[in-house]
N, C-alpha and C positions, 0 to 999 in steps of 0.2 A: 170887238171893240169894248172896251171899259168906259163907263159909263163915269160922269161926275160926279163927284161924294163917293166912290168908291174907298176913296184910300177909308175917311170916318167910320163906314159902315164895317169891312174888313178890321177899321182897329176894334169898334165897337163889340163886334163879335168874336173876337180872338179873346179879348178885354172879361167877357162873359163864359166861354169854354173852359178856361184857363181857371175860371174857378170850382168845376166839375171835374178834374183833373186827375183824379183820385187814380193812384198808378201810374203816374205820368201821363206827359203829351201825347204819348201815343191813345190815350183813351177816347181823345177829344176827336180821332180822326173823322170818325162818320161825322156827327155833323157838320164838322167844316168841310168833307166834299160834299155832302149834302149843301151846302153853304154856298160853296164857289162853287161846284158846276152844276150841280141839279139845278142851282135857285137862279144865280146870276151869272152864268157858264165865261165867266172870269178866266177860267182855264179848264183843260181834257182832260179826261178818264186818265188816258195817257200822261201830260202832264202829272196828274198827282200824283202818281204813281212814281216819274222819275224823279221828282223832288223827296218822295218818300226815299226813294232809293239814294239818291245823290246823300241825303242828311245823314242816312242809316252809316254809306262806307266813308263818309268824313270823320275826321276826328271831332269830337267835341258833344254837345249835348243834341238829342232831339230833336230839338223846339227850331234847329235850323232854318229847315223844312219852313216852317211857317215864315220864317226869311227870308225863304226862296221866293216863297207866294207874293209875299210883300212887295219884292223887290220887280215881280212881275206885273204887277200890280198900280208901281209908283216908282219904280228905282229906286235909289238908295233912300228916301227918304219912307219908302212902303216898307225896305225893309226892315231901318232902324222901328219905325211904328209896328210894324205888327211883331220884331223881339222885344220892344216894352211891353207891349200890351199882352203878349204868353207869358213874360217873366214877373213884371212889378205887382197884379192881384193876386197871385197865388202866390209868389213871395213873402206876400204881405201878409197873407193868410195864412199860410204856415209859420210864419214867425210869431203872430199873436197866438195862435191855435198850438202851438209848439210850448208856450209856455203856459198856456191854458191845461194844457195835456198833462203837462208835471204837475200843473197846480192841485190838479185833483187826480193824480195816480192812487186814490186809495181809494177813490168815488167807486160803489159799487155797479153804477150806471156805462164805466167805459169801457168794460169788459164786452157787453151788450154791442154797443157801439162797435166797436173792434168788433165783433162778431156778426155784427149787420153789413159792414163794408167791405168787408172782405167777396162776398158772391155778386156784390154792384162793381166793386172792381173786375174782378174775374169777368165779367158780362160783358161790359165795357172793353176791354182786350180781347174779348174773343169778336166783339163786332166791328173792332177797326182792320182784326185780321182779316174779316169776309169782305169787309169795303176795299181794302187793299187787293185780297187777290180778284177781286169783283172789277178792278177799274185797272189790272194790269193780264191777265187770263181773257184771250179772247179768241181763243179755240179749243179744242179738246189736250192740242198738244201741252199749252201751255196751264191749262188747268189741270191735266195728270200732273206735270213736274211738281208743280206747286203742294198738291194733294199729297205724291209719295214723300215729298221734302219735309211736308208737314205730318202724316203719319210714324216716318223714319225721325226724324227730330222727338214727337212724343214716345213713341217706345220702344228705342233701342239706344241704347250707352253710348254711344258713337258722338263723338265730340259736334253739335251743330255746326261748326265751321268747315267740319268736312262735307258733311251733308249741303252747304249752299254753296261750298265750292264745288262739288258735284251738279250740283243742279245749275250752276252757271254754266260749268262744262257741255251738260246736255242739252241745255236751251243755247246755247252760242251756237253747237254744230248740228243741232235738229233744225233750226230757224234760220240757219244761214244759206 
């Protein structure tokens, strides 16, 4: 059951992830399942998982996903709130900061900068990929897939989309 003030708190903190974003929404994902199911089990392991998945094979950006949540959340109106509140602060903030960034393209300071963001990003991606397969892997079968999918995607040439069509392939008729 969702509690009342739900939708507020959900925009609130969509509202504040959104501006840690650095590499996209996908960064933000750990604490927003930390968020909705560690904290206020809003929604399952499982759930996150397929709303990850549902946004990932849609067309369009990301940030659906948190649409999805919303909309479980509140209906249409959790989900128009929670795509404001991923889209309008960091919007905002790369559009100021966007021109702040040219303003001082010859500061000897943003090199620095750009070279400090770069492994907080990186870190960030790599811990929404372990939440991800952490809250979808709940045997060994489905934890190899994911591991070889994710090994074979990092070092070998082989287009990724064959590699998770693959591993759709094998997890469909292993699990069925």
């Amino acid at each position: 059951m969702i509690e009342e003030g739900a939708l507020g708190k959900m925009t609130a903190q969509f509202a504040l992830l959104t501006l840690i974003s650095f590499g996209g929404v996908n960064v933000v994902l750990p604490d927003a399942h930390r968020f909705l199911v560690d904290v206020h089990h809003w929604i399952t392991d499982q759930e996150f998982a397929d709303y990850f998945a549902i946004a990932q094979a849609a067309p369009g950006p990301n940030f659906m996903m948190f649409a999805l949540i919303g909309w479980k959340i509140d209906g249409v109106i959790g989900a128009i709130a929670a795509s404001l509140a991923i889209i309008l602060p960091a919007g905002g903030l790369a559009f100021i900061g966007g021109g702040l960034w040219h303003y001082f393209r010859e500061a000897p300071w943003r090199r620095a900068v750009q070279l400090g963001l770069a492994p907080i990003t990186i870190g960030l991606v790599f811990s929404s990929g372990y939440v991800l397969s952490s809250a979808a892997d709940h045997d060994w079968l489905t934890f190899g897939i994911t591991a070889i999918t994710a090994v074979v995607t990092l070092y070998s040439k082989i287009n990724p989309l064959w590699v998770f069509a693959g591993a759709a392939l094998i997890g469909t008729f292993a699990l069925s």
